[in-house]
C-alpha positions, 0 to 999 in steps of 0.5 A: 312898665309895671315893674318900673313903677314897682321899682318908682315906687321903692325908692320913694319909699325907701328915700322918704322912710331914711329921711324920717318924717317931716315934722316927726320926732328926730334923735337928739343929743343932750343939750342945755334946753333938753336938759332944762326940760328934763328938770322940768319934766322930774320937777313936775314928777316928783310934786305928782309922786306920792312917794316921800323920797325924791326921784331922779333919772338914773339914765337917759335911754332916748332923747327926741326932739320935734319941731311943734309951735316950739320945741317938743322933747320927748324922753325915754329914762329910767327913774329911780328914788335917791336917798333925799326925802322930799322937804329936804331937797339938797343940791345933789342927792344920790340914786339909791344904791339897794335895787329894792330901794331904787325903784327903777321905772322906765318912763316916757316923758314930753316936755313943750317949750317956747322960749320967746313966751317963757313957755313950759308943758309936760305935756306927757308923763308915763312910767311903766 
C-alpha cells in the first residue's frame, strides 16, 4: 500500500513538473510583439543609463513569455554599448567592436503588455 502511494505520488509530480507551472513563465520564440517589448524594454535602459553612448542587445539568451492580465515577456540578453552617442540616434548602430569598449552586461529585462489599452511596463530591468 505504501509503495503504491509513493509511486502515485511520483507520477504526479513527474507529470506536473514536465507540464510546467499553470501560469508560470513558458519558453518562447521571438516574435513581433517580443520584439517590440524588447525595444521597449532597451528604449527605457538607455533613457535610464548614464552613460553617453547607446546600448543594445547584442544576444538574446532567454526568452519567456507569461500569461498575466496581458502578456509578461521576460528577457535574459547580453547588452553592450554600440558606437552611436546618445542625441545622435541613427537607424542602426553598430555594437562596439573593442570588448573594452563593448561593455557587455548580461541582464534580465520584463516587459507587461496589454495590447487592448495601449498598455507597456518594464516592469523589471536588472544587469549584472
Amino acid at each position: 500500500m505504501f509503495l503504491k502511494a509513493i509511486v502515485v505520488l511520483f507520477v504526479v509530480n513527474l507529470t506536473l513538473s514536465s507540464a510546467g507551472l499553470v501560469g508560470g513563465p513558458v519558453d518562447a520564440k521571438l516574435d513581433k510583439e517580443s520584439r517590440q517589448a524588447l525595444k521597449f524594454a532597451m528604449t527605457q535602459y538607455n533613457k535610464q543609463n548614464r552613460d553617453v553612448y547607446l546600448c543594445d542587445v547584442s544576444k538574446i539568451i532567454k526568452l519567456q513569455k507569461q500569461v498575466v492580465a496581458g502578456i509578461k515577456y521576460i528577457f535574459t540578453v547580453n547588452v553592450a554599448r554600440t558606437t552611436c552617442r546618445k542625441g545622435r540616434e541613427k537607424k542602426l548602430c553598430a555594437i562596439q567592436k573593442n570588448p573594452s569598449l563593448a561593455r557587455v552586461r548580461q541582464c534580465r529585462m520584463a516587459v507587461w503588455i496589454k495590447s487592448w489599452e495601449n498598455f507597456i511596463k518594464v516592469t523589471e530591468n536588472s544587469c549584472l
